[in-house]
LODRENKOL-492888 format. One line per 4 residues: number of its first residue (from 0); for each residue y, x negated, z negated of N, C-alpha, C. Coordinates in steps of 0.001 Angstrom, whole numbers, plus 500000, padded with zeros to 6 digits. Each point is the difference from the previous one (the first is absolute). Example, Ala and Ser with C-alpha at 12.3 -4.5 7.8 and 13.67 -1.06 7.14 Angstrom:
BEGIN
0) 494310:486810:492200:501190:500890:500000:501200:499100:500000 ~ 501050:500350:500720:501190:499180:499940:501090:500770:499270
This chain:
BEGIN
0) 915543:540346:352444:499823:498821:499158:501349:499361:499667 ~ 500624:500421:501376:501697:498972:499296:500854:500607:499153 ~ 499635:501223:500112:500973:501035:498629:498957:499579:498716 ~ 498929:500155:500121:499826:499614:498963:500241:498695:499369
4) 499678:499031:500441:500474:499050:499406:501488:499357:499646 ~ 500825:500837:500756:501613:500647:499470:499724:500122:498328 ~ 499345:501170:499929:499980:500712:499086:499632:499228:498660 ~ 499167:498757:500091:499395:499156:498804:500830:499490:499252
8) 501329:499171:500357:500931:499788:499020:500341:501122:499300 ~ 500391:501512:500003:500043:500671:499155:499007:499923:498699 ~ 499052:500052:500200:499316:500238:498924:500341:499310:498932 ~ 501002:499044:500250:500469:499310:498314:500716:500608:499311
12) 501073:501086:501307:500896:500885:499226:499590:501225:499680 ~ 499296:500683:501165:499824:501394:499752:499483:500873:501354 ~ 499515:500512:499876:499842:500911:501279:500443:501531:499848 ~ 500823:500285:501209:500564:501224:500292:499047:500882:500663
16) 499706:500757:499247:499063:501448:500211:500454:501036:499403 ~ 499616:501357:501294:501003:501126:499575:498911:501315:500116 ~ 499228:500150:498495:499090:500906:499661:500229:501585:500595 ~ 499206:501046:500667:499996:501372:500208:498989:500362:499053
20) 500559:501350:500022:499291:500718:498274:499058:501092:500545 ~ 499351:499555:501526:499370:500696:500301:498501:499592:499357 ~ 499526:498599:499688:498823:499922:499925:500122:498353:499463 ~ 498710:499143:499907:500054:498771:499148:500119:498872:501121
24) 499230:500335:501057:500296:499072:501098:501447:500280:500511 ~ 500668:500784:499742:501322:500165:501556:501524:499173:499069 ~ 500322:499245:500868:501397:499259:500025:500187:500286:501297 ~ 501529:499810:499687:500871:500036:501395:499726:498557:500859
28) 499728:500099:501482:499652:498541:500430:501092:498551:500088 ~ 499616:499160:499199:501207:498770:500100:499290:498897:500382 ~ 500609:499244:500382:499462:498621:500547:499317:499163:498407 ~ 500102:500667:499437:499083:499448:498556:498709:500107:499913
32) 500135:501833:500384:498145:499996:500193:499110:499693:500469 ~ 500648:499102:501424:498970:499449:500608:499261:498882:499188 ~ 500549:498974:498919:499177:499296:499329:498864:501293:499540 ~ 500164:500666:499307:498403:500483:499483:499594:500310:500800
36) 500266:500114:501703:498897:500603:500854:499271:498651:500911 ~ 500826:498977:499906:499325:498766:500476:499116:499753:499312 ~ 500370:499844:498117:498814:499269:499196:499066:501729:499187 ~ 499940:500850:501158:499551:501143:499306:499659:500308:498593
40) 501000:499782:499945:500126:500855:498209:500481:500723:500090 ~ 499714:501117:499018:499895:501778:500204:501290:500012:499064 ~ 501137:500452:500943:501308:500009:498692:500270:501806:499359 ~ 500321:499778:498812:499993:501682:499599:500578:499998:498650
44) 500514:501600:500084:501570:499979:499072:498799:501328:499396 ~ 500618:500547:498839:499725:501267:499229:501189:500957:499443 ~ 501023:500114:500993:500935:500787:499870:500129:500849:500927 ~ 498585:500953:499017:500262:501235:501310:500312:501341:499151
48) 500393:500932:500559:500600:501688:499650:498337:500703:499528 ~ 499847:500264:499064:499147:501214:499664:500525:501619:501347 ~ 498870:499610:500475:499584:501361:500842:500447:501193:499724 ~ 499689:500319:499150:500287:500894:498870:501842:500593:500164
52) 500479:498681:499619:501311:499903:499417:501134:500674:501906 ~ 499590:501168:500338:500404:500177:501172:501734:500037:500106 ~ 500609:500292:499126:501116:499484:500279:500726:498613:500059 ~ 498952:499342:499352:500470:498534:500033:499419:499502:501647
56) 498851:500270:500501:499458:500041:501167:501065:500071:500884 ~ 500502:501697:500482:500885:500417:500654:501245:498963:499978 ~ 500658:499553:498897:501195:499025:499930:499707:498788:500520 ~ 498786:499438:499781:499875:498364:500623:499981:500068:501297
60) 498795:500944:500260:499837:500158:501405:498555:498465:500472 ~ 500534:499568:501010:499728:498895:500669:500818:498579:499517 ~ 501095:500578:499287:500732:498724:499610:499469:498498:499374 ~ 500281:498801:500718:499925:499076:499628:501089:499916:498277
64) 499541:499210:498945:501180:499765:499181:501048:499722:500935 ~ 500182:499190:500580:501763:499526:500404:500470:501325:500562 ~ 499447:500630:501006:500750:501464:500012:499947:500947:499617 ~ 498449:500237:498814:500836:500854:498916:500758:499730:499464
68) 500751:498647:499347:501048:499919:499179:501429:499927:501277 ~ 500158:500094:501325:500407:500277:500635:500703:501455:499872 ~ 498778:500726:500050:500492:501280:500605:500444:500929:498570 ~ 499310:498818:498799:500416:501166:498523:501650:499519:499718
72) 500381:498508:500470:501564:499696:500384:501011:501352:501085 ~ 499569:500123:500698:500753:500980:501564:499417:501195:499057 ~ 499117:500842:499315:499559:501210:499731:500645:500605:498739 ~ 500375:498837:499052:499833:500545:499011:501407:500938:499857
76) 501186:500104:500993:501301:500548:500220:500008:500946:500697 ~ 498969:499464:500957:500083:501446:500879:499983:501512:499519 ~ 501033:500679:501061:500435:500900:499714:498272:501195:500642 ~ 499184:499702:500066:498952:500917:500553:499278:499708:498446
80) 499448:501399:499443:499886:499902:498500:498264:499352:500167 ~ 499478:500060:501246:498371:499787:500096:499859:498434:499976 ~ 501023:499525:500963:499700:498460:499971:500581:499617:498482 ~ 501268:500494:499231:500129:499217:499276:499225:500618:498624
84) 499076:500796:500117:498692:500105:499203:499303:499414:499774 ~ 499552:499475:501460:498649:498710:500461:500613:498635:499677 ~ 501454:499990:499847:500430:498617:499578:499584:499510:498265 ~ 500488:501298:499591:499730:499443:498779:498412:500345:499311
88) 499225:500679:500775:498918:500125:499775:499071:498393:500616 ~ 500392:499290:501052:499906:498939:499687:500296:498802:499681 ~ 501103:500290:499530:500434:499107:498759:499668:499870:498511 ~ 499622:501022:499826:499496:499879:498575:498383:499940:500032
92) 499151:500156:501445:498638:499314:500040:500185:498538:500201 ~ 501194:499613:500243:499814:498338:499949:500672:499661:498374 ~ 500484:500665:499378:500348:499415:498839:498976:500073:499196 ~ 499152:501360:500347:498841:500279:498676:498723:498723:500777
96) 500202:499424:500883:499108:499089:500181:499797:498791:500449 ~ 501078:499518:499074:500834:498903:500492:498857:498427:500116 ~ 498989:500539:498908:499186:498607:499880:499022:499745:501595 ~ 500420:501330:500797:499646:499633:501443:498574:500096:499746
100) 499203:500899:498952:498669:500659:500388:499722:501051:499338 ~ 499170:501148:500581:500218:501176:499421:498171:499923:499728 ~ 499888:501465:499062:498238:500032:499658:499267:500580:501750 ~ 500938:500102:500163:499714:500491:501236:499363:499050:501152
104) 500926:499263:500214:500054:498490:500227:498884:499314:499809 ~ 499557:499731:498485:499156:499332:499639:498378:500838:500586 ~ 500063:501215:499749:498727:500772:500231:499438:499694:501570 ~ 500521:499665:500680:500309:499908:501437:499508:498784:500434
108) 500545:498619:498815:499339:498934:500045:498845:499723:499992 ~ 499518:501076:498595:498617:499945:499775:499226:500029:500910 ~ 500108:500928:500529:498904:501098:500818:500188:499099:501476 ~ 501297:499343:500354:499917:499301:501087:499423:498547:500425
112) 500436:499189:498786:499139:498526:499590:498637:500536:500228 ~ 499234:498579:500608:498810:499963:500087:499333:499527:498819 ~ 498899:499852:499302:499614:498995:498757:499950:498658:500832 ~ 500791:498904:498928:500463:498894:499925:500590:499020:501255
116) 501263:501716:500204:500761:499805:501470:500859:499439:499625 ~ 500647:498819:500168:501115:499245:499475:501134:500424:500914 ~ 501280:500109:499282:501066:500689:500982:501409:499126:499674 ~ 501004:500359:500486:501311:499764:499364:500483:501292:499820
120) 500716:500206:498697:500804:501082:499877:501664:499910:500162 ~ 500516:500763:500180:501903:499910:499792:500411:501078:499143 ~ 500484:499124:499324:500451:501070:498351:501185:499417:499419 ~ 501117:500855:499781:501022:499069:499740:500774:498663:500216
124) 499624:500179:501519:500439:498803:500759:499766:498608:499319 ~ 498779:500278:500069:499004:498987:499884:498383:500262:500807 ~ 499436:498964:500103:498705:499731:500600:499407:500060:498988 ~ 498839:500375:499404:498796:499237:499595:498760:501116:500782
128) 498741:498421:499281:498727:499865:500643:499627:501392:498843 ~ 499122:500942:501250:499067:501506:499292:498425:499793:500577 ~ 499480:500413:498717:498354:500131:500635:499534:501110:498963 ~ 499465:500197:500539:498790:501852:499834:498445:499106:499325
132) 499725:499922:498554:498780:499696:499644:499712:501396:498956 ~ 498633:500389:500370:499495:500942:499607:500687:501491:499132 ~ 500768:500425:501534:500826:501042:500160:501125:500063:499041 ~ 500531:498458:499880:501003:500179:499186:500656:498764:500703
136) 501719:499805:499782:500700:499660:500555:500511:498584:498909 ~ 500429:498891:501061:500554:498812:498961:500632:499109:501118 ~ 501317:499595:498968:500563:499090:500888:500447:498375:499703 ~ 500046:499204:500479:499936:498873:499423:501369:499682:499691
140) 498799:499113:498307:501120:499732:499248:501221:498468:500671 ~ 501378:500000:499659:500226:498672:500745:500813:500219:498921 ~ 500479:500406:498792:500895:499354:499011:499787:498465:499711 ~ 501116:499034:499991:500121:498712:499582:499192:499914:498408
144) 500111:500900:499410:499342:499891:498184:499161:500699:499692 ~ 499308:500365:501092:498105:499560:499773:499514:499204:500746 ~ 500749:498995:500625:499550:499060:500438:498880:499529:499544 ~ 500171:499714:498928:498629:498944:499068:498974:500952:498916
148) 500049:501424:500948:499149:500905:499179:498883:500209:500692 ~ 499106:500943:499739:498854:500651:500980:500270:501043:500551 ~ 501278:499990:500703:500051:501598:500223:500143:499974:501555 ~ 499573:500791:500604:500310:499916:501644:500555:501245:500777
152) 499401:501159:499441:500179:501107:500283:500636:501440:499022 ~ 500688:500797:500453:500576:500963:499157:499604:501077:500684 ~ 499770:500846:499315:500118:501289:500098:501627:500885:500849 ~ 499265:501075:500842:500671:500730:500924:499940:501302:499689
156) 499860:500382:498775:499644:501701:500026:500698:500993:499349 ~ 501307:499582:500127:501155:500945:499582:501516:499171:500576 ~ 500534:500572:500064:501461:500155:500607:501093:499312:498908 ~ 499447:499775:498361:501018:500161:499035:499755:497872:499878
160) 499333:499759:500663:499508:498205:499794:499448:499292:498767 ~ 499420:500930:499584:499607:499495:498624:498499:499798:500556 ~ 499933:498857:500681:497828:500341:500586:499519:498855:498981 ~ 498757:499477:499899:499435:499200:499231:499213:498807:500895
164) 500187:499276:499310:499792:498495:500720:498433:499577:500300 ~ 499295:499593:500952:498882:499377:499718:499431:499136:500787 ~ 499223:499052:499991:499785:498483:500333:499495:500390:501523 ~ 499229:499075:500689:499362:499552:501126:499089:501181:500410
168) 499359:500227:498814:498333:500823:500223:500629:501698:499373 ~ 501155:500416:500002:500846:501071:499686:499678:500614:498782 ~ 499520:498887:498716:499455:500260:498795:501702:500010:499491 ~ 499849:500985:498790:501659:500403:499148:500051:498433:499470
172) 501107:499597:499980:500409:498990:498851:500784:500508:499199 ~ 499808:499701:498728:500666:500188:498891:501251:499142:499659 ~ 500891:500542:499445:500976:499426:500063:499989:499127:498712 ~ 500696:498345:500157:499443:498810:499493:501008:500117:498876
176) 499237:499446:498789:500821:500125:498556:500865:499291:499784 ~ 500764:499113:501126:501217:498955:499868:501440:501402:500430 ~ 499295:500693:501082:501013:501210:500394:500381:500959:498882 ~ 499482:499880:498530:499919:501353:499344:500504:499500:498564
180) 500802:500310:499613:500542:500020:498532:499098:499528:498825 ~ 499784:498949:499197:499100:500539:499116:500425:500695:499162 ~ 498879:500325:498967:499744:501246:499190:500965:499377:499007 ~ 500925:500533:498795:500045:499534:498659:499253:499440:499026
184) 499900:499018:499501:499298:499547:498956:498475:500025:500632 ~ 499919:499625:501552:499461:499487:500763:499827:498293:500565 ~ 499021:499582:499904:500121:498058:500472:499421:500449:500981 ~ 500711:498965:500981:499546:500022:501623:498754:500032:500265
188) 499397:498749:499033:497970:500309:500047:499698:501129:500026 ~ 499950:501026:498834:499774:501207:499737:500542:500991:501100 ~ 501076:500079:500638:500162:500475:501280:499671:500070:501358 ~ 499217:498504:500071:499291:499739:501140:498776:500908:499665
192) 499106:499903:498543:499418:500618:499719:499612:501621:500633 ~ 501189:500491:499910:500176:501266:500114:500053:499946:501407 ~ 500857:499683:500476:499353:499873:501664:499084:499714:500900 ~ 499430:499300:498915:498830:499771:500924:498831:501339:499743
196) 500204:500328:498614:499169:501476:499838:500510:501354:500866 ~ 500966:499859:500055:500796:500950:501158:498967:500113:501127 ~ 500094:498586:501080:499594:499405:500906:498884:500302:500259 ~ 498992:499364:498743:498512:500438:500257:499976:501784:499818
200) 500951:500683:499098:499669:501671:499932:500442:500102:501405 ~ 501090:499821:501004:499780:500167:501108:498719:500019:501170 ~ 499928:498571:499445:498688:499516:501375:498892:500881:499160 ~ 499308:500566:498985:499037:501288:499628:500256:501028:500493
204) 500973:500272:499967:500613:501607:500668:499769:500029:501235 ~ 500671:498783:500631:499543:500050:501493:498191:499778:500563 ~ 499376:498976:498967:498896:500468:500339:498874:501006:499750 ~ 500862:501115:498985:499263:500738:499591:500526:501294:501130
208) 501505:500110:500883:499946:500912:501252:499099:499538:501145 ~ 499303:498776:499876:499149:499602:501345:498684:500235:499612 ~ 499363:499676:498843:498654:500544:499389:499679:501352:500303 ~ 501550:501037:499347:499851:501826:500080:500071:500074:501513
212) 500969:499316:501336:499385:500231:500815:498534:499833:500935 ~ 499838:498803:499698:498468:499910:500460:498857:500859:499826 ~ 500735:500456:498346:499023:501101:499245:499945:501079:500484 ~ 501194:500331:500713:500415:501282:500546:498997:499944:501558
216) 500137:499282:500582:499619:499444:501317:498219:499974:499890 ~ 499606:499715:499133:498958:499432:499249:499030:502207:500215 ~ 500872:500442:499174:499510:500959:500088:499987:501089:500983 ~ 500897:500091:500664:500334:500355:501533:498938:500227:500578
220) 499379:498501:500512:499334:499741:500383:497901:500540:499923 ~ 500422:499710:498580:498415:500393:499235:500109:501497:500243 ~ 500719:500445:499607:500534:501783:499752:499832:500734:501911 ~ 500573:499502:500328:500544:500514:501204:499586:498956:501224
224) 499735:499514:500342:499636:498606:501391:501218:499118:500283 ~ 500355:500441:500953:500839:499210:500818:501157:500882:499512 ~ 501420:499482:499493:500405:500942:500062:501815:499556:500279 ~ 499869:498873:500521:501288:499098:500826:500483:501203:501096
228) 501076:500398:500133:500871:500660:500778:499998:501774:500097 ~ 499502:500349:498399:499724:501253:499802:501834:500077:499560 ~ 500363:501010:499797:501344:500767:499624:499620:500409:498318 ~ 500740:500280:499410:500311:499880:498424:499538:501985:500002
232) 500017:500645:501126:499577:501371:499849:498428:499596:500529 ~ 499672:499148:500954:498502:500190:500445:498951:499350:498717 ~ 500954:498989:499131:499430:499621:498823:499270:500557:499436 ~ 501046:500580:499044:500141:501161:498947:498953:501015:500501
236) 500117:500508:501124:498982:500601:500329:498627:499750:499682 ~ 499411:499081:500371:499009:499180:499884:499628:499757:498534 ~ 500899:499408:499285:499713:499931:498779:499552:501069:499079 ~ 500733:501127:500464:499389:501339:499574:498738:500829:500667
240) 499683:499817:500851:498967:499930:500689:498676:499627:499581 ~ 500377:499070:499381:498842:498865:499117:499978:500127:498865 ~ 501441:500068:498992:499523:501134:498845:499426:500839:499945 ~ 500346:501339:501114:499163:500712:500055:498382:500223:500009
244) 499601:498948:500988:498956:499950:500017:499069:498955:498698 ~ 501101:499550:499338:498881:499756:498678:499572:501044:499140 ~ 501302:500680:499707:500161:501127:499193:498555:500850:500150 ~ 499759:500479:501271:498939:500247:500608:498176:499452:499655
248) 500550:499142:500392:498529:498954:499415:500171:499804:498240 ~ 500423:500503:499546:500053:499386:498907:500140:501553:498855 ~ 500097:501444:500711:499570:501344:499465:498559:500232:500326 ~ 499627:500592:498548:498524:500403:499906:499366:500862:500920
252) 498856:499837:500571:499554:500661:501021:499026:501164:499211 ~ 500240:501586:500266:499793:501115:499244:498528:500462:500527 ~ 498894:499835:499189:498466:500023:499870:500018:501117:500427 ~ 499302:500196:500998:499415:500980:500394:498782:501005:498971
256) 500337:501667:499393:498600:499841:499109:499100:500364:500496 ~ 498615:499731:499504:498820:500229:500856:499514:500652:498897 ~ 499044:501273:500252:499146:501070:499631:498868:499075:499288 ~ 499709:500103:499020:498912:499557:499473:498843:501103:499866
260) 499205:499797:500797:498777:501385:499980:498579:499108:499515 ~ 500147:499038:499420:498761:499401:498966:499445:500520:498899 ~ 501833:500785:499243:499090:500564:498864:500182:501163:500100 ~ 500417:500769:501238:499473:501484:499593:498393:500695:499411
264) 500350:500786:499420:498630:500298:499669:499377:500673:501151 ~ 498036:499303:499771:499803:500934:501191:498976:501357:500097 ~ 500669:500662:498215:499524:501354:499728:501238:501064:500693 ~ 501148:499799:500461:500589:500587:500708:499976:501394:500342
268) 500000:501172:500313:499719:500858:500663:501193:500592:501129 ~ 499119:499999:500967:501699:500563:500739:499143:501674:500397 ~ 501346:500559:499926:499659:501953:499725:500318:500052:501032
């Protein structure tokens, strides 16, 4: 408790944390982290190595940042041609990923957030607040100039920061017609105009993807029963299954012929 409360005047300046690229939970341990483990908040970075990428693997190693950029300082001269391979092999994984999160990173988040697990992230030596709503990622907004907007939350789902903004209830907001140029031989009335038709073609679109899903859901159901936690192959299956069997019900059933012996004649003779 007494380190931690050491630790509270920092937070005006900054907190020193020293990320490993092994995974989203692991930092190196500092007398910092104990604040998120007193007020348990789940702290987590997204600068991790694609699996894959085995030579970049092999070069980090276990390294914390401070001693990978340590050891790519002492490596990158050395006269042993292997270490000073791994030097600059990770050096140029920290340049190609400098914004401090990789897709890699992010995929990791996904799948690790709980739905509407609120977290802190560390990204460019900075804090902000992360939460996981319906398998998609957002982090809160704290720019000074949307202060006096509806916006609360942004989008997390690419690396390049271009995410899209949206209010309380994680509905899109559109971006407001004071932010946007008007048109030429355009009056501001007539521009609001247009935005607001924007706005409403938005909010249709969006309720016309929640209608097609219900519809989708809708039929699932009628078609097939229960069909919550089937796989996209046990589906499909099914669905064809049930084509099939209309197809079935729905080909002509082939008459049997029957002998008509009413009108034989019955002058007949058999020899």
């Amino acid at each position: 408790m007494h380190d931690a409360m050491a630790v509270l005047p920092k937070l005006q300046t900054g907190l020193d944390v020293n990320v490993k690229f092994t995974g989203i939970g692991d930092f190196e341990y500092t007398p910092e982290c104990i604040i998120f483990d007193l007020l348990r908040i789940p702290l987590y970075h997204g600068w991790l190595i694609d699996p894959q990428m085995t030579d970049v693997v092999k070069a980090v190693g276990k390294c914390s940042y401070n001693q990978l950029v340590e050891k790519i300082i002492n490596s990158k001269s050395s006269l042993d041609a292997d270490q000073a391979t791994e030097a600059l092999v990770a050096e140029n994984f920290l340049e190609k990923t400098a914004s401090q999160l990789t897709y890699h990173g992010l995929c990791e988040l996904t799948s690790h957030l709980k739905e509407d697990e609120l977290c802190v992230l560390f990204r460019n030596n900075h804090f902000s607040s992360l939460i996981k709503h319906k398998n998609c990622l957002y982090q809160l907004v704290t720019d000074q100039g949307f202060l006096n907007e509806n916006v609360v939350w942004e989008t997390l789902n690419n690396i390049e920061g271009d995410g899209q903004f949206v209010d309380s209830s994680f509905v899109l907001v559109p971006p407001k017609s004071s932010n946007l140029p008007l048109s030429p031989n355009v009056s501001e009335e007539q521009q609001i105009d247009q935005d607001y038709l924007v706005a409403l073609s938005l909010q249709e679109e969006q309720q016309k993807q929640q209608n097609s899903e219900l519809e989708w859901e809708d039929f699932k159901k009628k078609k097939l029963g229960v069909s919550n936690g089937l796989t996209d192959e046990e589906l499909a299956k099914r669905l064809q299954e049930e084509e099939m069997r209309e197809q079935d019900n729905q080909r002509p059933q082939q008459e049997v012929p029957q002998h008509n012996t009413r009108n034989r004649s019955r002058d007949c003779i058999i020899l």
